[in-house]
Gaussian input, Z-matrix of N, CA and C with variables (Angstrom, degrees):
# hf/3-21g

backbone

0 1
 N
 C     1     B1
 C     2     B2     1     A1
 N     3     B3     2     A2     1     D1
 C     4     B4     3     A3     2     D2
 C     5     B5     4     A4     3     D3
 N     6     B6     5     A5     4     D4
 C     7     B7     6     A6     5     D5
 C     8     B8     7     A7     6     D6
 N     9     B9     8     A8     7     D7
 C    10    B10     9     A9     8     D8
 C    11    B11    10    A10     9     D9
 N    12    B12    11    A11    10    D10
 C    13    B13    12    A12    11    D11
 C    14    B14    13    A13    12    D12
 N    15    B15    14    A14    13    D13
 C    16    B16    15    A15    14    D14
 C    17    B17    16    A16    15    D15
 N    18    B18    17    A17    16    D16
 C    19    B19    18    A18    17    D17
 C    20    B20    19    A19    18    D18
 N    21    B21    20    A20    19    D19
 C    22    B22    21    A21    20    D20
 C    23    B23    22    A22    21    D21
 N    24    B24    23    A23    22    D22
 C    25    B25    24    A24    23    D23
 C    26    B26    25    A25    24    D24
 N    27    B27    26    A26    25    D25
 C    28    B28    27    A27    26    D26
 C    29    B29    28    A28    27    D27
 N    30    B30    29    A29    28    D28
 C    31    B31    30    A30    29    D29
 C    32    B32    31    A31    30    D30
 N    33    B33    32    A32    31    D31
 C    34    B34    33    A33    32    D32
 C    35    B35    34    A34    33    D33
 N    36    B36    35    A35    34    D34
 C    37    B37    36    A36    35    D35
 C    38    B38    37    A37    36    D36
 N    39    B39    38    A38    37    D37
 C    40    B40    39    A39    38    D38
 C    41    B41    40    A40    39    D39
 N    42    B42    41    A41    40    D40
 C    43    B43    42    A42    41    D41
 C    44    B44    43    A43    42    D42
 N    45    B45    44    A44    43    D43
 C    46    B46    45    A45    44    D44
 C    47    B47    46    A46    45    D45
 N    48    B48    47    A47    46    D46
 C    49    B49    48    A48    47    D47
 C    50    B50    49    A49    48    D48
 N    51    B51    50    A50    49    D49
 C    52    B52    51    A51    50    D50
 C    53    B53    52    A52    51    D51
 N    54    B54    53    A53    52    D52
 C    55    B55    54    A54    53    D53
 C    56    B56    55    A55    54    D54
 N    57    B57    56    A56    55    D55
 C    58    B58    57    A57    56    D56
 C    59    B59    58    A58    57    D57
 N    60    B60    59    A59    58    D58
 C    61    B61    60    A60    59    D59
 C    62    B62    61    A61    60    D60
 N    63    B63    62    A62    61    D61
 C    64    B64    63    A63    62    D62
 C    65    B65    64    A64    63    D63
 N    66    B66    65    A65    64    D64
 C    67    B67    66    A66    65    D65
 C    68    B68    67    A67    66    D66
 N    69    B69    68    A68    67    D67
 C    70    B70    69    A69    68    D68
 C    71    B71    70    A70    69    D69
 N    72    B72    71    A71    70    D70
 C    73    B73    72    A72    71    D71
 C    74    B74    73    A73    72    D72
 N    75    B75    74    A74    73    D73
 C    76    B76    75    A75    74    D74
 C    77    B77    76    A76    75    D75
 N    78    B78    77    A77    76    D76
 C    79    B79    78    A78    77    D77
 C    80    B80    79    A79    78    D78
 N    81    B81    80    A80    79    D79
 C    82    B82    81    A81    80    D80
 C    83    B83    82    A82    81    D81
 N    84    B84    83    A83    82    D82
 C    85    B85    84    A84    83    D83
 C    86    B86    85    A85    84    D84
 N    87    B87    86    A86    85    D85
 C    88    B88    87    A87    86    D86
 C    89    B89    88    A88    87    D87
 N    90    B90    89    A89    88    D88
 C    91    B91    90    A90    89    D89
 C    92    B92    91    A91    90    D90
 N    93    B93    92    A92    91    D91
 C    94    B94    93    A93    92    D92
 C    95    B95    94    A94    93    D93
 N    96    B96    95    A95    94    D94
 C    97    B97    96    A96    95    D95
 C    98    B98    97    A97    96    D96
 N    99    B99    98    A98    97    D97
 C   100   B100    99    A99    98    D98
 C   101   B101   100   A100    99    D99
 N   102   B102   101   A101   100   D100
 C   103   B103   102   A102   101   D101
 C   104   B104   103   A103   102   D102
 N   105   B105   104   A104   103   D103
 C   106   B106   105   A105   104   D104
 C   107   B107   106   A106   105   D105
 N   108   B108   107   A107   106   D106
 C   109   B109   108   A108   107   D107
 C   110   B110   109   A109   108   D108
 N   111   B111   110   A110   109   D109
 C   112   B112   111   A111   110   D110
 C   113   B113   112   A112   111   D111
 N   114   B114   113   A113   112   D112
 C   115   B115   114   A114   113   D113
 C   116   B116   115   A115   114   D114
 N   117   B117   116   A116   115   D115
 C   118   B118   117   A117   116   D116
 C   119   B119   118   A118   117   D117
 N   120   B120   119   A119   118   D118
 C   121   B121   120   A120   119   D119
 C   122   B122   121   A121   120   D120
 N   123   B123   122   A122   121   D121
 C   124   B124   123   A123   122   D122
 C   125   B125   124   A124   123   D123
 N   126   B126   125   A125   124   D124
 C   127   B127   126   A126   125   D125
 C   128   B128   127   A127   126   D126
 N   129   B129   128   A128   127   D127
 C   130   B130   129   A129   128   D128
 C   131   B131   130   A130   129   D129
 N   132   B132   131   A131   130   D130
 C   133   B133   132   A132   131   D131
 C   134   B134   133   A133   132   D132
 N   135   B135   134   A134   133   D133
 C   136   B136   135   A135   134   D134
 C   137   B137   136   A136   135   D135
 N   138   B138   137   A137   136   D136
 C   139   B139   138   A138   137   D137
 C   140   B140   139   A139   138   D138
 N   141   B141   140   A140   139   D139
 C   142   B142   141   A141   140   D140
 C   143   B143   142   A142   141   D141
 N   144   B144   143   A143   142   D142
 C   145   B145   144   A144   143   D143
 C   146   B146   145   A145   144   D144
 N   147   B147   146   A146   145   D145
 C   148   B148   147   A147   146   D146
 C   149   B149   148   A148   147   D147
 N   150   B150   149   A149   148   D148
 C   151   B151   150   A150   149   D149
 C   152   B152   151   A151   150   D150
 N   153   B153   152   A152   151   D151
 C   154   B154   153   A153   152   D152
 C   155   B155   154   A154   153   D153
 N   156   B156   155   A155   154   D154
 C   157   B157   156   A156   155   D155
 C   158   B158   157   A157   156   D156
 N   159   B159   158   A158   157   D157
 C   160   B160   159   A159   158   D158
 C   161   B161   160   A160   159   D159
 N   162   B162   161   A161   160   D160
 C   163   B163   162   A162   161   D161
 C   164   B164   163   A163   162   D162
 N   165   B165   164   A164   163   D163
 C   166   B166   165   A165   164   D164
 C   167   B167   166   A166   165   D165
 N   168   B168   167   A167   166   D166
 C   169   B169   168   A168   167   D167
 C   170   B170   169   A169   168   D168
 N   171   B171   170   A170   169   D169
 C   172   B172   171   A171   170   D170
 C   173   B173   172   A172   171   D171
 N   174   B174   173   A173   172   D172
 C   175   B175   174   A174   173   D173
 C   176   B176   175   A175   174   D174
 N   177   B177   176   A176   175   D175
 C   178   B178   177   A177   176   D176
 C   179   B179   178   A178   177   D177
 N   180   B180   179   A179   178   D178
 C   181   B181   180   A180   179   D179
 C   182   B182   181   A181   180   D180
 N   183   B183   182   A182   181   D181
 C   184   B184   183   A183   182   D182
 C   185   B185   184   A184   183   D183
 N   186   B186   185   A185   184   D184
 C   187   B187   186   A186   185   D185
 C   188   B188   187   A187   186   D186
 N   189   B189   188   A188   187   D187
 C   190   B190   189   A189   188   D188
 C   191   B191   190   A190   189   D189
 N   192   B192   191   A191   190   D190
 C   193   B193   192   A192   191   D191
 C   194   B194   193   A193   192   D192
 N   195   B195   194   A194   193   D193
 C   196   B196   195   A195   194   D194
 C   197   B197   196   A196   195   D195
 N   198   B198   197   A197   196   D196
 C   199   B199   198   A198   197   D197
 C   200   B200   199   A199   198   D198
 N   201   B201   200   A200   199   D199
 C   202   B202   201   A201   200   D200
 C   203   B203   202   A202   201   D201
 N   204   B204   203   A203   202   D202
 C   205   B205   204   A204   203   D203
 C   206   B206   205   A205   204   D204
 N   207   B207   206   A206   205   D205
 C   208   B208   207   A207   206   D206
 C   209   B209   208   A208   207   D207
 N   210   B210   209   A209   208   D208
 C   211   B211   210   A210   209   D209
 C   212   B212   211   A211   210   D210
 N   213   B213   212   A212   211   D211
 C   214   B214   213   A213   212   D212
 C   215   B215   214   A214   213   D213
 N   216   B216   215   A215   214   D214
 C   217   B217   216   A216   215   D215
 C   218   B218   217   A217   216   D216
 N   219   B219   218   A218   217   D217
 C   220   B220   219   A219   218   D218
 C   221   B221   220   A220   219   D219
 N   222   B222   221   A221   220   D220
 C   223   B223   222   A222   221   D221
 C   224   B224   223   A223   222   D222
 N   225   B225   224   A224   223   D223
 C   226   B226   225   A225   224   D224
 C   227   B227   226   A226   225   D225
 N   228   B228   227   A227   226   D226
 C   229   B229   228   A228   227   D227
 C   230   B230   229   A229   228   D228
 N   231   B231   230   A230   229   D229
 C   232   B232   231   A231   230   D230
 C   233   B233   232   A232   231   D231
 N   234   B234   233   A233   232   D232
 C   235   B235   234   A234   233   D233
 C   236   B236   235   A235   234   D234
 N   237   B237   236   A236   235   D235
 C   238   B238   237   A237   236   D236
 C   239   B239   238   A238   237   D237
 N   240   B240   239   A239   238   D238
 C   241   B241   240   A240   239   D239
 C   242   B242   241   A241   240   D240
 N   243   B243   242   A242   241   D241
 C   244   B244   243   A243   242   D242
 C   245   B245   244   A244   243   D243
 N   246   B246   245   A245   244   D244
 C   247   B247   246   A246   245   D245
 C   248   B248   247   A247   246   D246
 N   249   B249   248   A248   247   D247
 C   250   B250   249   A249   248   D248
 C   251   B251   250   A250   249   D249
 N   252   B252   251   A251   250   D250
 C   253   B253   252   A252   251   D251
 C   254   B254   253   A253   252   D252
 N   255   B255   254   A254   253   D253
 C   256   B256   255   A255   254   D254
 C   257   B257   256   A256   255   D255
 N   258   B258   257   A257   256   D256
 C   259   B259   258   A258   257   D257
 C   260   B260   259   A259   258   D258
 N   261   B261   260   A260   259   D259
 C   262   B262   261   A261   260   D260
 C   263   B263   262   A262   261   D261
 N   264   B264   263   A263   262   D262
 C   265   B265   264   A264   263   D263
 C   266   B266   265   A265   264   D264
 N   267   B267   266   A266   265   D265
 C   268   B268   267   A267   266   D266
 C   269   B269   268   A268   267   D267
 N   270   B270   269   A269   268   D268
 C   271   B271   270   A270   269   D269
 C   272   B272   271   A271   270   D270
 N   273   B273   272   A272   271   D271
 C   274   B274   273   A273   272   D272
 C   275   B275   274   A274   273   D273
 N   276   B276   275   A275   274   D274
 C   277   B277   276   A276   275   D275
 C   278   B278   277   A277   276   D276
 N   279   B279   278   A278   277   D277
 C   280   B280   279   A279   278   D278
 C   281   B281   280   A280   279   D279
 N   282   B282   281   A281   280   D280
 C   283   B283   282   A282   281   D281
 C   284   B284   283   A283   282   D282
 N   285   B285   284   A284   283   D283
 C   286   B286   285   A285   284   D284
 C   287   B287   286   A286   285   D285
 N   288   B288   287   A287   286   D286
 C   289   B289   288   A288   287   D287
 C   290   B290   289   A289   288   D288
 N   291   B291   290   A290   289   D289
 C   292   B292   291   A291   290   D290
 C   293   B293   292   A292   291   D291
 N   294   B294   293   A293   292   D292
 C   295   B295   294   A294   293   D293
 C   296   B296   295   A295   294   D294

   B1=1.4319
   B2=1.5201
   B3=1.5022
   B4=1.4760
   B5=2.0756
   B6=1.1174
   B7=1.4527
   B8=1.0853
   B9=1.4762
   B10=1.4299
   B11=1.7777
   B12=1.3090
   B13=1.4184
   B14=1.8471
   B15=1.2425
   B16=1.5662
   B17=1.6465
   B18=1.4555
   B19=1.4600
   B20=0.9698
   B21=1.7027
   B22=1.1759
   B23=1.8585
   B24=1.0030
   B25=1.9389
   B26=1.5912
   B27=1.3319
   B28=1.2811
   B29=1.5160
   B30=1.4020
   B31=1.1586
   B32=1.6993
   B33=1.6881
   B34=1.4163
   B35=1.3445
   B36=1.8215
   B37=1.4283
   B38=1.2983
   B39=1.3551
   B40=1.1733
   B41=1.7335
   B42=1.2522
   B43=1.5671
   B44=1.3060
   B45=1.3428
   B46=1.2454
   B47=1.4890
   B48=1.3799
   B49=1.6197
   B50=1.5667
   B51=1.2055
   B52=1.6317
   B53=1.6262
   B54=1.4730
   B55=1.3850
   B56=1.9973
   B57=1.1922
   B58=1.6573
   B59=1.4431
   B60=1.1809
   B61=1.8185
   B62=1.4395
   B63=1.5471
   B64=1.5298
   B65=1.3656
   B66=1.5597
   B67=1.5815
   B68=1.3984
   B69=2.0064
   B70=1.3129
   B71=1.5606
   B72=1.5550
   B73=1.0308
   B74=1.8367
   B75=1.4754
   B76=1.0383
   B77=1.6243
   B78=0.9601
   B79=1.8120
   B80=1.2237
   B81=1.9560
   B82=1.4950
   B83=1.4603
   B84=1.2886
   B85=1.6253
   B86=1.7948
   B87=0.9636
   B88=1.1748
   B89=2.1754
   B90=1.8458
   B91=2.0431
   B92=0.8441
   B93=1.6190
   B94=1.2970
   B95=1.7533
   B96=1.2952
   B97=1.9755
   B98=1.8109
   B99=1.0905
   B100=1.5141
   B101=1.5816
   B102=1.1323
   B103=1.3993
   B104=1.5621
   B105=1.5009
   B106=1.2021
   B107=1.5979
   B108=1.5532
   B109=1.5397
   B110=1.3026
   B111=1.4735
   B112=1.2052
   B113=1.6265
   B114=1.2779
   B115=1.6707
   B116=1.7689
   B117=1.1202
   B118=1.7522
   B119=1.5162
   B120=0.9953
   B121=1.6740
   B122=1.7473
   B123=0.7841
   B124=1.7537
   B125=1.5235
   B126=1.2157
   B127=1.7156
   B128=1.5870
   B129=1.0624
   B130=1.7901
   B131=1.3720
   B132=1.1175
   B133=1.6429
   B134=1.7554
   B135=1.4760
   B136=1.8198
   B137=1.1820
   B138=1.3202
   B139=1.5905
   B140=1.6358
   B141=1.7343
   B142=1.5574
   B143=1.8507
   B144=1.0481
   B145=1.0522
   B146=1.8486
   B147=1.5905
   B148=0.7606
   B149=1.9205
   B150=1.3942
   B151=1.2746
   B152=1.4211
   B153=1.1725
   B154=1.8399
   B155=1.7720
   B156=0.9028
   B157=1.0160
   B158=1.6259
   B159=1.3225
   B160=1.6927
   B161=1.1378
   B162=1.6237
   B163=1.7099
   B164=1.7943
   B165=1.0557
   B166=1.3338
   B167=1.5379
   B168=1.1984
   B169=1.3081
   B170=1.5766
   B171=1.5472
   B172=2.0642
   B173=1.4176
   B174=1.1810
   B175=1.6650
   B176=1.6518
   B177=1.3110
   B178=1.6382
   B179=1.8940
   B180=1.2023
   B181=1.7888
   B182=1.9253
   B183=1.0820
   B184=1.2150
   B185=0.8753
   B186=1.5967
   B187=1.4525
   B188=1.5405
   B189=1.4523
   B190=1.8046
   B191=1.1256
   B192=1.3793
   B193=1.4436
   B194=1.3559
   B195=1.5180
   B196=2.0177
   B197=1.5066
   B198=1.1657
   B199=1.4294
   B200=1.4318
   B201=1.4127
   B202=1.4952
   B203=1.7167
   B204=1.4022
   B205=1.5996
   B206=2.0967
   B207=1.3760
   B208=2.0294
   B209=0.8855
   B210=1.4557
   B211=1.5893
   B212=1.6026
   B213=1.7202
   B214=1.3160
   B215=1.3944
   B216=1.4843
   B217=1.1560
   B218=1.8590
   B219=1.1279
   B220=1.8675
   B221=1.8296
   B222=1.6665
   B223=1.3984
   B224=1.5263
   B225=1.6771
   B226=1.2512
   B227=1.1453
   B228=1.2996
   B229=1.3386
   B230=1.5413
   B231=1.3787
   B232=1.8312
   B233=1.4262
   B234=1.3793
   B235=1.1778
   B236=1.4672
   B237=1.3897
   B238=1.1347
   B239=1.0079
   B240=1.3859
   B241=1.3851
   B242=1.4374
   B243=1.2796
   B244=1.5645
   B245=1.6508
   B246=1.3754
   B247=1.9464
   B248=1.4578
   B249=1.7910
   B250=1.4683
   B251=1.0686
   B252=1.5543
   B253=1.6985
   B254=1.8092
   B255=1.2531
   B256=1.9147
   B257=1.7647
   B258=1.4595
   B259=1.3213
   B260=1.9901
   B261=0.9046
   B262=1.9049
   B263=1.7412
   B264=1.0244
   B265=1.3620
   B266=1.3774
   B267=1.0811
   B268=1.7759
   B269=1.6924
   B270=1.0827
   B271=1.1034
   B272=1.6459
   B273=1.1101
   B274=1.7764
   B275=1.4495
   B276=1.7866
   B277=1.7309
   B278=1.6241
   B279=1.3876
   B280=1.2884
   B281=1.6458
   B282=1.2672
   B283=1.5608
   B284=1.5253
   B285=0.9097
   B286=1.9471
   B287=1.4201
   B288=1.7155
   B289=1.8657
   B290=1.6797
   B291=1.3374
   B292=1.7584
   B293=1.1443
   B294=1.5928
   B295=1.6906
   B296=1.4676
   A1=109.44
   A2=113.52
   A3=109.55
   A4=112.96
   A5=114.18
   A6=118.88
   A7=104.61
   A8=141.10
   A9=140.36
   A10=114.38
   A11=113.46
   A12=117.01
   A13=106.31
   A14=95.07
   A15=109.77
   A16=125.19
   A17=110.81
   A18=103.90
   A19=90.75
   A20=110.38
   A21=120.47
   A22=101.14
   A23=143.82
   A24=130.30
   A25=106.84
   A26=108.76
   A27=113.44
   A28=118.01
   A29=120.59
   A30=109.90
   A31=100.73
   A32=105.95
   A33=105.36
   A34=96.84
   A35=120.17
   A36=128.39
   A37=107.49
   A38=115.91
   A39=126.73
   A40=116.49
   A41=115.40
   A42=113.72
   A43=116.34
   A44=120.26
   A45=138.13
   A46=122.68
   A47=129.63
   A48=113.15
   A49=98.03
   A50=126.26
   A51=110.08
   A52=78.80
   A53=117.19
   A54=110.71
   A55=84.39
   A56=102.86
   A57=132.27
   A58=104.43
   A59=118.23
   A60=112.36
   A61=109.81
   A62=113.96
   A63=104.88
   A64=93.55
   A65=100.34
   A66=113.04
   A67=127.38
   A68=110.43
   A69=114.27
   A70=66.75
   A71=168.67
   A72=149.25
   A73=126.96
   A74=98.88
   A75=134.51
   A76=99.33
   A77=136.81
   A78=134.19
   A79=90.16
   A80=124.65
   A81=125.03
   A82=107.61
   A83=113.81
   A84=108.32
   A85=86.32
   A86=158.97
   A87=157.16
   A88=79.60
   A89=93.53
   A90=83.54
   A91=112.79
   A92=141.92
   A93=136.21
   A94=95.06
   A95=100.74
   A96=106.57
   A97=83.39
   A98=148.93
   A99=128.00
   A100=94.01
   A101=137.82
   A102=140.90
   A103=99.11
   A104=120.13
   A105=141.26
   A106=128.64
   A107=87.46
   A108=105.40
   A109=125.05
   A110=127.75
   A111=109.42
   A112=155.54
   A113=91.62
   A114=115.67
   A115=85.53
   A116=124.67
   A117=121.78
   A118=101.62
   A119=139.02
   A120=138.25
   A121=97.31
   A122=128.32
   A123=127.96
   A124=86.13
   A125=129.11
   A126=126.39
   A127=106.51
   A128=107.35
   A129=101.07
   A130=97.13
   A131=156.75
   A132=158.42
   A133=94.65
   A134=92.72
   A135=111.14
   A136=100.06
   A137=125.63
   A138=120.79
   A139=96.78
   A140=107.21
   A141=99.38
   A142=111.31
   A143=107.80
   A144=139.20
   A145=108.70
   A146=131.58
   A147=155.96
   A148=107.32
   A149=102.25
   A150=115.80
   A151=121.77
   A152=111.04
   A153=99.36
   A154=105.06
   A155=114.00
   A156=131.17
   A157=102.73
   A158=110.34
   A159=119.00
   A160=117.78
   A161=86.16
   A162=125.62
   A163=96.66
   A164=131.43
   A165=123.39
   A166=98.18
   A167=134.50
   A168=128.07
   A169=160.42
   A170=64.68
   A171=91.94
   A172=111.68
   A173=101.07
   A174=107.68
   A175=105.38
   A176=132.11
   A177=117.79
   A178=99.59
   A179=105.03
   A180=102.46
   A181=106.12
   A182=137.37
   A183=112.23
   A184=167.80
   A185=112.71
   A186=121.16
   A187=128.57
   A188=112.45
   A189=133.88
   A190=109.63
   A191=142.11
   A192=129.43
   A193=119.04
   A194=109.23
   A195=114.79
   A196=87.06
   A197=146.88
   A198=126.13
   A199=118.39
   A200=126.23
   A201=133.42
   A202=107.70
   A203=105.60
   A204=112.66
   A205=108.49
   A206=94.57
   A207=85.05
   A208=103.54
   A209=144.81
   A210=141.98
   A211=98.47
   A212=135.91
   A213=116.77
   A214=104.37
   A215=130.35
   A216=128.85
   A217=90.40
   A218=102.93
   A219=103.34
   A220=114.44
   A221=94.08
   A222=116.62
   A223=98.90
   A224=123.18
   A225=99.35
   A226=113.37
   A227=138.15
   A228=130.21
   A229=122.32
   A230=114.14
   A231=117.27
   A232=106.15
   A233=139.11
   A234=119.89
   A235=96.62
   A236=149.72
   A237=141.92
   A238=126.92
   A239=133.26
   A240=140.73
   A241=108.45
   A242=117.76
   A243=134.21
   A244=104.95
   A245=115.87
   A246=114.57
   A247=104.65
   A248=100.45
   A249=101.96
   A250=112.80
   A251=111.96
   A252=102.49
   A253=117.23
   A254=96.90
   A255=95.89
   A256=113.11
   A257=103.43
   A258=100.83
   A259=95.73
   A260=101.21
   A261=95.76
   A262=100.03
   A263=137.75
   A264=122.01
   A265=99.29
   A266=150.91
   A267=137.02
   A268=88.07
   A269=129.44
   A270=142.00
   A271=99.68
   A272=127.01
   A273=132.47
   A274=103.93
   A275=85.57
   A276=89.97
   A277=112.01
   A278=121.77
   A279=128.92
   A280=106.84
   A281=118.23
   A282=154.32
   A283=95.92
   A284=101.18
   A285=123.24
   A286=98.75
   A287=130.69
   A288=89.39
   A289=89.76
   A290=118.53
   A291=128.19
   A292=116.03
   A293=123.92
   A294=119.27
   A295=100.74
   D1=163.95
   D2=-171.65
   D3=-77.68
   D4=-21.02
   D5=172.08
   D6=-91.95
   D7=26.61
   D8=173.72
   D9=60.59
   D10=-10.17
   D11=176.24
   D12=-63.27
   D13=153.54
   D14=160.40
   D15=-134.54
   D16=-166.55
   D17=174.94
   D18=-93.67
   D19=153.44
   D20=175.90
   D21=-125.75
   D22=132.81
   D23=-171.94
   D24=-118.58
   D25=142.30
   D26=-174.90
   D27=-175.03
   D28=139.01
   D29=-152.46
   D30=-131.83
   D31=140.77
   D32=-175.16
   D33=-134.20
   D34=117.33
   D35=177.98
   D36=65.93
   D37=54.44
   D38=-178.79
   D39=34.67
   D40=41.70
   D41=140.32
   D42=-125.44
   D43=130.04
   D44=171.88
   D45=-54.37
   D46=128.81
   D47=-168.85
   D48=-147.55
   D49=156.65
   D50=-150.02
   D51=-150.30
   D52=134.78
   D53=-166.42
   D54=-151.97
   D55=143.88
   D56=176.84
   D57=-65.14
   D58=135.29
   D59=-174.05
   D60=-169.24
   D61=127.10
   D62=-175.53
   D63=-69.63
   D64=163.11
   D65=161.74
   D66=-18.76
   D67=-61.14
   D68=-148.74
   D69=-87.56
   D70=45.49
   D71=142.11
   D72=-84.52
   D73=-33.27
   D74=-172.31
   D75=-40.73
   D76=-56.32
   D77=-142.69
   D78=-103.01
   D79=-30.32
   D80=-175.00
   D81=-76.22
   D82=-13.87
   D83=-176.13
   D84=-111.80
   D85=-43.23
   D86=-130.62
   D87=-81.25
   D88=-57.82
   D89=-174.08
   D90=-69.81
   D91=0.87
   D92=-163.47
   D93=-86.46
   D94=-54.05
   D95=-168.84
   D96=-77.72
   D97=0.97
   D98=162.22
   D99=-83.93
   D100=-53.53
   D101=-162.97
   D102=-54.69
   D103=-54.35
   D104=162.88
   D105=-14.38
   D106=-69.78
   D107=166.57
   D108=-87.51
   D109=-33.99
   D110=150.44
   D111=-50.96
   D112=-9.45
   D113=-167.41
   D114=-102.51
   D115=-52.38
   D116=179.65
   D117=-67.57
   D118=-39.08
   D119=151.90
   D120=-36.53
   D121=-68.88
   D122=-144.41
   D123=-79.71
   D124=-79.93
   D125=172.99
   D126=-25.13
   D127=-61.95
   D128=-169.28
   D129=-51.00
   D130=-19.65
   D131=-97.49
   D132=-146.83
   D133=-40.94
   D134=-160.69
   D135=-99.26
   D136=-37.33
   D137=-155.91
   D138=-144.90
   D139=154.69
   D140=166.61
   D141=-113.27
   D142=110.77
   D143=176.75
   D144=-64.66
   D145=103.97
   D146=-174.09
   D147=-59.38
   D148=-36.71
   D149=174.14
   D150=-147.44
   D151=169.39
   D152=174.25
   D153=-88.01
   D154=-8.76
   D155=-174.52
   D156=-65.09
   D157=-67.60
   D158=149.71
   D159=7.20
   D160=-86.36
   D161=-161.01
   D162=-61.10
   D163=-33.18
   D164=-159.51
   D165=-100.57
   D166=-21.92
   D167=121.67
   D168=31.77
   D169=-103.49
   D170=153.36
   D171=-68.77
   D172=-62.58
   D173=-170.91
   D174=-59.96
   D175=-43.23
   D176=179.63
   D177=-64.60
   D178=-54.55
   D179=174.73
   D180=-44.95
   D181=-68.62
   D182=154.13
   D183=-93.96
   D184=34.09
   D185=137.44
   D186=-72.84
   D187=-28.24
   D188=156.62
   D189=-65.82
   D190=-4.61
   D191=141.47
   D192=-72.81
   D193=-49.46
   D194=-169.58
   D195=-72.69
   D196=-45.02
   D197=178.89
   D198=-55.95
   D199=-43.55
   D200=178.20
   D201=-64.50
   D202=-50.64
   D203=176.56
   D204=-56.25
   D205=-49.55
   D206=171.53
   D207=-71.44
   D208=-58.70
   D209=177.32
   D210=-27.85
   D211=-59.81
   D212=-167.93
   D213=-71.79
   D214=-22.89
   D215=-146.33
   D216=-90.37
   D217=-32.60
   D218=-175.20
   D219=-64.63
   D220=-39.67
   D221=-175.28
   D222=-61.95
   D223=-49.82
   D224=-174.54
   D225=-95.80
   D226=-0.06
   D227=147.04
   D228=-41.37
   D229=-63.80
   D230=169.94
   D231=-54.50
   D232=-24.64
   D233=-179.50
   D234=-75.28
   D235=-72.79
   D236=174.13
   D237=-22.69
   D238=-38.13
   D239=167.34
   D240=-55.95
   D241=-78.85
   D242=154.88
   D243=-9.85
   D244=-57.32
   D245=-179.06
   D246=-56.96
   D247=-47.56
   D248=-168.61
   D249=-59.35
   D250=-55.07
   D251=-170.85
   D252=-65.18
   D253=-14.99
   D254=174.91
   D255=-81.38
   D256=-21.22
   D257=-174.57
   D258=-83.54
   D259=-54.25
   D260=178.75
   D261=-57.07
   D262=-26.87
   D263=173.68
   D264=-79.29
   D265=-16.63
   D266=-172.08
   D267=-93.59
   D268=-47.09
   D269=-164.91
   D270=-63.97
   D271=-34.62
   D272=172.72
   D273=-58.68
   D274=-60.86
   D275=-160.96
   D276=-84.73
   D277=20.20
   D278=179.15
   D279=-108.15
   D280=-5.81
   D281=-155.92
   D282=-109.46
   D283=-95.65
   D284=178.89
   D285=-49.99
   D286=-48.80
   D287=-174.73
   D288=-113.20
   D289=74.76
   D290=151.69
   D291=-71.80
   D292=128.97
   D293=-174.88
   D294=-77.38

């Protein structure tokens, strides 16, 4: 194809869904629908789920937590970085103009 994408096929609760994906995308979406289905495997296992509809549910609600939870966890990581690099810059210029 002209954007280098292709089909990529894959199926969750037995429907098949076929989605466009560069190359280096391929293996990141391939674990995503394994993560997918394995987690609706383990719930179906734990709980009875009235629909899949349910079940798919739960599982988008927690994967939208571990994304929000790294999202805070990234945010306060760059803020630390951000201290660090301001504290080694005071630390230069507290260096360089010493009486």
């Amino acid at each position: 194809m002209e954007d280098g994408k292709f089909l990529c096929n894959f199926t969750i609760l037995d429907r098949k869904f076929t989605y466009r994906v560069l190359p280096e995308e391929e293996s990141i979406i391939r674990s995503a629908v394994k993560n997918i289905t394995d987690k609706l495997a383990e719930l179906r296992q734990r709980h009875s789920f009235v629909d899949n509809q349910q079940a798919l549910t739960v599982v988008l609600i927690q994967f939208a937590v571990l994304l929000e939870m790294a999202r805070a966890e990234d945010a306060a990581g760059r803020m630390v970085k951000e201290i660090q690099s301001l504290d080694r810059q005071l630390d230069e210029y507290l260096e360089s103009n010493a009486i």
